[in-house]
C-alpha positions as CSV (number, residue, x, y, z in Angstrom):
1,X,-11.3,-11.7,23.5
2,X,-9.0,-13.7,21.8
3,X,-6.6,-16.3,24.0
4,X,-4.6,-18.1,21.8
5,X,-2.2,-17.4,18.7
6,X,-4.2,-16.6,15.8
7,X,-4.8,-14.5,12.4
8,X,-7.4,-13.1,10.8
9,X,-8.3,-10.2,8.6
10,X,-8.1,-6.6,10.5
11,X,-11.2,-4.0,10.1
12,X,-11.9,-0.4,10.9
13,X,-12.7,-1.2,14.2
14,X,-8.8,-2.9,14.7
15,X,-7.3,0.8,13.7
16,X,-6.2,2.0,17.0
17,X,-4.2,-1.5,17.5
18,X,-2.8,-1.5,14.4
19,X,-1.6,1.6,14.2
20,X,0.1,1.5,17.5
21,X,2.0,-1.8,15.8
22,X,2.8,0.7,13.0
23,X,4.4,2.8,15.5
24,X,6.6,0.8,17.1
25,X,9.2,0.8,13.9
26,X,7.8,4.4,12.4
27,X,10.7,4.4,9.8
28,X,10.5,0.9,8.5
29,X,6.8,0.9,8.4
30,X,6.0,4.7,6.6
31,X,4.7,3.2,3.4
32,X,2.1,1.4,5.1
33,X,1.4,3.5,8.0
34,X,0.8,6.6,5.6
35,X,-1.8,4.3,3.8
36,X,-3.4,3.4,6.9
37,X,-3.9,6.9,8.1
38,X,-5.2,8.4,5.1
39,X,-7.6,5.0,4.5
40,X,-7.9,3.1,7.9
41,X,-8.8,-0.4,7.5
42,X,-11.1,-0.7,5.1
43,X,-9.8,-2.8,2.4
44,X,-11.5,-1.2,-0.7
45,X,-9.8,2.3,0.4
46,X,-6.7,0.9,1.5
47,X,-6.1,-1.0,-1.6
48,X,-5.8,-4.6,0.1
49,X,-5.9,-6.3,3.0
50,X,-4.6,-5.7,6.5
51,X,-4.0,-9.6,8.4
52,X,-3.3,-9.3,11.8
53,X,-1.5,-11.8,14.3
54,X,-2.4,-12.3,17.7
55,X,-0.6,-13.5,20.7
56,X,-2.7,-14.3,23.8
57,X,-5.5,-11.7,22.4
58,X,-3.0,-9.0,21.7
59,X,-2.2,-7.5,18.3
60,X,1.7,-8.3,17.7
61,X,2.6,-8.4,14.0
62,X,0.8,-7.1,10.5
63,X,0.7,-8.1,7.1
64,X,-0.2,-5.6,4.6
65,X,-1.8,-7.9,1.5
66,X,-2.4,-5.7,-1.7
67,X,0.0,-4.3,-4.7
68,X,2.5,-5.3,-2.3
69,X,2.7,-8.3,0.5
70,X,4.3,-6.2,3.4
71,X,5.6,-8.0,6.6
72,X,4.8,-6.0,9.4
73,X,7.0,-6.4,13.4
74,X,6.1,-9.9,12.1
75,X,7.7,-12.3,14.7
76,X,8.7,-16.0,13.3
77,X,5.3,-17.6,14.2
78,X,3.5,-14.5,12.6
79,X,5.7,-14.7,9.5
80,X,4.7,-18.8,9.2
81,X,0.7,-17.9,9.6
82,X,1.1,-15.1,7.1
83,X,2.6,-17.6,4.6
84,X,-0.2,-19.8,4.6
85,X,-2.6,-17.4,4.4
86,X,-1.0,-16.1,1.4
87,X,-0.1,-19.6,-0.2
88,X,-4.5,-20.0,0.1
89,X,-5.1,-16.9,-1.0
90,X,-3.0,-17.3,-4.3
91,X,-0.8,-14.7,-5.2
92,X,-2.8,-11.5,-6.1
93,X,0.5,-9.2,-5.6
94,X,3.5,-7.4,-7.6
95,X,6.5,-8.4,-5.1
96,X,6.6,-8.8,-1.5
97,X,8.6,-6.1,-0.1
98,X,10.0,-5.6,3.5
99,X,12.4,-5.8,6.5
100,X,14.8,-8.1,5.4
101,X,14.7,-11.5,8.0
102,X,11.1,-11.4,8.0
103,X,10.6,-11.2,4.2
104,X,13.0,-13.9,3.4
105,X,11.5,-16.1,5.6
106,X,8.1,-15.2,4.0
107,X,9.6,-15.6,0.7
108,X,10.9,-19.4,1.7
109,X,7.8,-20.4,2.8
110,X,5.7,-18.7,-0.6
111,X,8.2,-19.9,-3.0
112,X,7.1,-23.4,-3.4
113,X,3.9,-22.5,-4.5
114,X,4.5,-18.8,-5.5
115,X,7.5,-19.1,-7.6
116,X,9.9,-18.6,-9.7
117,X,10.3,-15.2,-8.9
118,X,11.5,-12.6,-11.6
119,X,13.8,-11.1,-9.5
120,X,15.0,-11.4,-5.7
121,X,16.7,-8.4,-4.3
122,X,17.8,-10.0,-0.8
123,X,19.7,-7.0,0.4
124,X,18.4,-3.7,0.0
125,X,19.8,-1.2,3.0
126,X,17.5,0.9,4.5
127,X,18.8,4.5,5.1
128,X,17.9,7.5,7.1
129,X,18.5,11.3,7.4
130,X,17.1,14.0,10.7
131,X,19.5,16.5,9.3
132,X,21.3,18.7,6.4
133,X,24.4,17.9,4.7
134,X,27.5,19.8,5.9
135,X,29.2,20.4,2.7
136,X,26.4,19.6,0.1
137,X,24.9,22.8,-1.2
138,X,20.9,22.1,-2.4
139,X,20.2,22.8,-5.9
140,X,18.7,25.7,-6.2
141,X,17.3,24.6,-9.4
142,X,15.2,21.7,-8.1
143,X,11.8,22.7,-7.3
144,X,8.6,20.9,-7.1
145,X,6.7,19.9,-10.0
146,X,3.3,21.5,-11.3
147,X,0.0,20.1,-12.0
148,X,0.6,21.4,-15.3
149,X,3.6,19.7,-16.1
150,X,2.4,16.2,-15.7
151,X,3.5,15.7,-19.4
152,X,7.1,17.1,-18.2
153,X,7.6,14.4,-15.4
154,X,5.5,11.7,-16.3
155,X,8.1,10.1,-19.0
156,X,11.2,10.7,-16.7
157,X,9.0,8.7,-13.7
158,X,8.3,6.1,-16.3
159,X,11.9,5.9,-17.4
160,X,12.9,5.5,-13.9
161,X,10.4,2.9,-12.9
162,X,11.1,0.7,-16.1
163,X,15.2,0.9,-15.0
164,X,14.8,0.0,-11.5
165,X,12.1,-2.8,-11.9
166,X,12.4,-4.0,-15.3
167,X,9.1,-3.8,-16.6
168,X,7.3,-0.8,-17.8
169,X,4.7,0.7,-15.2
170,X,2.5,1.2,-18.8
171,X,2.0,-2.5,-19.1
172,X,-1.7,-4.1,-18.1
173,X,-4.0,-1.5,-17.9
174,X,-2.0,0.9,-19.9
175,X,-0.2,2.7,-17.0
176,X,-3.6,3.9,-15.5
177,X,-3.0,3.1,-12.1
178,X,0.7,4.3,-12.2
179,X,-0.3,7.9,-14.0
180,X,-2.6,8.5,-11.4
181,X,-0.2,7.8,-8.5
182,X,2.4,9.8,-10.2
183,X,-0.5,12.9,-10.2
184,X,-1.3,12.4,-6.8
185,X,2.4,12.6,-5.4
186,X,2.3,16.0,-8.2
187,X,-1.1,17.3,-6.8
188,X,0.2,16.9,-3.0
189,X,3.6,19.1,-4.0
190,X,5.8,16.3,-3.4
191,X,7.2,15.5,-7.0
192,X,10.7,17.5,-7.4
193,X,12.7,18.2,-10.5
194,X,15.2,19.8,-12.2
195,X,14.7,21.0,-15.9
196,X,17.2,21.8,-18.5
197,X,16.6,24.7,-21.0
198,X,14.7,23.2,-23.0
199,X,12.3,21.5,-20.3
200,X,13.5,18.6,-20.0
201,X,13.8,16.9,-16.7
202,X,17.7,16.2,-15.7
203,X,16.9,15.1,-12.0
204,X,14.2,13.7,-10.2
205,X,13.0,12.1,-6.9
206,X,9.8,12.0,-5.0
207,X,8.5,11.8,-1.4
208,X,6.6,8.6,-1.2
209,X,5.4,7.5,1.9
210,X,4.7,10.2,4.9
211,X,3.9,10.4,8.1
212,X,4.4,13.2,11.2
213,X,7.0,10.2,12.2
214,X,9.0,9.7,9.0
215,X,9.0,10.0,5.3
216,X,10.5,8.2,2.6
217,X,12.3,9.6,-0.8
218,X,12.0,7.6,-3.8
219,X,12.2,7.4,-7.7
220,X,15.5,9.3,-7.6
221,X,16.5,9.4,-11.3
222,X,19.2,11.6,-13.2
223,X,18.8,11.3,-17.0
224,X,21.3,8.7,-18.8
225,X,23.1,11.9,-20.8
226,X,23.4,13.9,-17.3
227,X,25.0,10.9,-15.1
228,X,28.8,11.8,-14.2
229,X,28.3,15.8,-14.1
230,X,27.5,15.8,-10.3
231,X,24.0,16.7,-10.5
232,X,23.0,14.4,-8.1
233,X,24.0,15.2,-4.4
234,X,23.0,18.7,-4.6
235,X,19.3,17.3,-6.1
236,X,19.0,15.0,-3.3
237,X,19.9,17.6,-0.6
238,X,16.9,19.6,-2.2
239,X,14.7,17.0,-2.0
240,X,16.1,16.4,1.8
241,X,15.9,19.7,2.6
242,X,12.2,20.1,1.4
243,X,11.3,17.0,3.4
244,X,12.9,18.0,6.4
245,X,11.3,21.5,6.6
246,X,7.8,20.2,5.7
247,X,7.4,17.0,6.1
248,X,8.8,15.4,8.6
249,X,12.0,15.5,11.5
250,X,13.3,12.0,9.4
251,X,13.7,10.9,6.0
252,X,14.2,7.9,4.4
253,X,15.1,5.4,1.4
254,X,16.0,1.9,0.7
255,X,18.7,0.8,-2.6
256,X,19.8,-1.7,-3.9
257,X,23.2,-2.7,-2.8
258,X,24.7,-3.5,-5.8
259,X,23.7,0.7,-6.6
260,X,27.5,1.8,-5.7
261,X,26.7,5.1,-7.0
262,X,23.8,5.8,-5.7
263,X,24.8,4.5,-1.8
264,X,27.9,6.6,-2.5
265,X,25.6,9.5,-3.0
266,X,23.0,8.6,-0.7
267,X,25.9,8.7,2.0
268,X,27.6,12.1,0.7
269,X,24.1,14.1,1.6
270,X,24.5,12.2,5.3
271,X,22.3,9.5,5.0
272,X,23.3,6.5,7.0
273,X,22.3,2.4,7.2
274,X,19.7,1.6,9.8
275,X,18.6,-2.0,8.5
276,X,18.0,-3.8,5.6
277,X,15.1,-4.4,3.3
278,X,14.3,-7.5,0.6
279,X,12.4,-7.3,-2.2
280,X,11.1,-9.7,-4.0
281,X,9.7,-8.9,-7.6
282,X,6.9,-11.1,-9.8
């Protein structure tokens, strides 16, 4: 048994403890958690690396190293051992992305060696929803997405990705990895949309992350010549409605909070601030 503070890569047989980290902040954590349970510990299904900290031989904080660098109920001490870890490992990932004390912390300590950053989105507010909007009718015409009609979606999720981030998700390997994640949330019915006459998508969102706890919307996009008509409260109390009934009792989102619009609607179909994320994007 471990007896003092220390870190060290997690494995399978660390997936009980870990997950009962995850569990301790079930909305903050979804992304991660939903990876975990689908993939455990094993780093080539997971996708990266799970570290763990340990105080006095028990499992207190995570880090989630892969795509992402995820701060995990990291404590001040976890945060410092994650850094350095990182800092020798050299930075493999696409932002660091997480509660928002914990990741700017991480994020002082990296970027010395790390930086410049392309982007640092310090304040990000983290949102929730365990219910239906009062007086916000759900589109009836937003429905979930076939596996036919990749070719329908895909350029509205690409459009969507390049706004928010500022890069295309089509750079490096020539958007393999991002077509096929886009076809997985379409193959597991949680891609939603709303097409005009002509088939063209007008309003989108997806439900990322899931778990029996929480789940998490994301990619909410209305198409530049739609914006201003309204289209998307009733689209997002859909989506709510959908992940509610199926999915799980709550649902969340993080935005940016220089989004006006998007908090103002976020907040018309009942969602409310519970915390605060920071992203930080290479």
């Amino acid at each position: 048994m471990l007896t003092q503070t220390t870190s060290r890569v997690l494995g399978p047989d660390d997936l009980e403890a870990a997950l009962a980290v995850l569990d301790r902040e079930p909305v903050a954590n979804a992304f991660v958690t939903s990876r975990v349970q689908v993939a455990g510990l094993d780093p080539w299904r997971l996708g990266g690396e799970m570290w763990g900290w340990y105080e006095d031989g028990v499992l207190t904080s995570l880090c989630y190293a892969g795509a992402n660098l995820v701060p995990i109920c990291a404590t001040p001490r976890a945060v410092r051992a994650f850094a350095e870890r990182a800092r020798r490992a050299g930075r493999r990932c696409s932002s660091i992305v997480g509660p928002a004390d914990a990741t700017a912390e991480l994020w002082r300590l990296l970027e010395p060696s790390w930086g410049p950053a392309r982007e640092v989105r310090a304040h990000q507010p983290l949102m929730i929803a365990d219910r239906m909007p009062a007086d916000v009718a759900p589109d009836p015409y937003v429905r979930r997405i076939r596996k036919d009609e990749m070719e329908t979606i895909l350029p509205a999720c690409v459009a969507m990705f390049t706004e928010e981030v500022g890069v295309s998700p089509l750079a490096g390997d020539g958007g393999l990895l991002y077509q096929a994640r886009v076809a997985e949330l379409v193959g597991s019915g949680r891609s939603f949309a709303r097409l005009d006459d002509d088939g063209k998508v007008v309003f989108k969102a997806e439900i990322g992350a899931a778990t029996p706890q929480a789940c998490q919307i994301q990619g909410v996009w209305v198409a530049p010549e739609y914006r201003g008509r309204g289209l998307a409260a009733p689209g997002m109390a859909a989506v709510l409605r959908y992940a509610l009934t199926e999915v799980a009792p709550v649902v969340s989102l993080y935005v940016n909070d220089f989004n006006t619009p998007a908090r103002r609607t976020y907040r018309r179909v009942g969602f409310r601030e519970v915390g605060e994320f920071m992203s930080v994007l290479f």
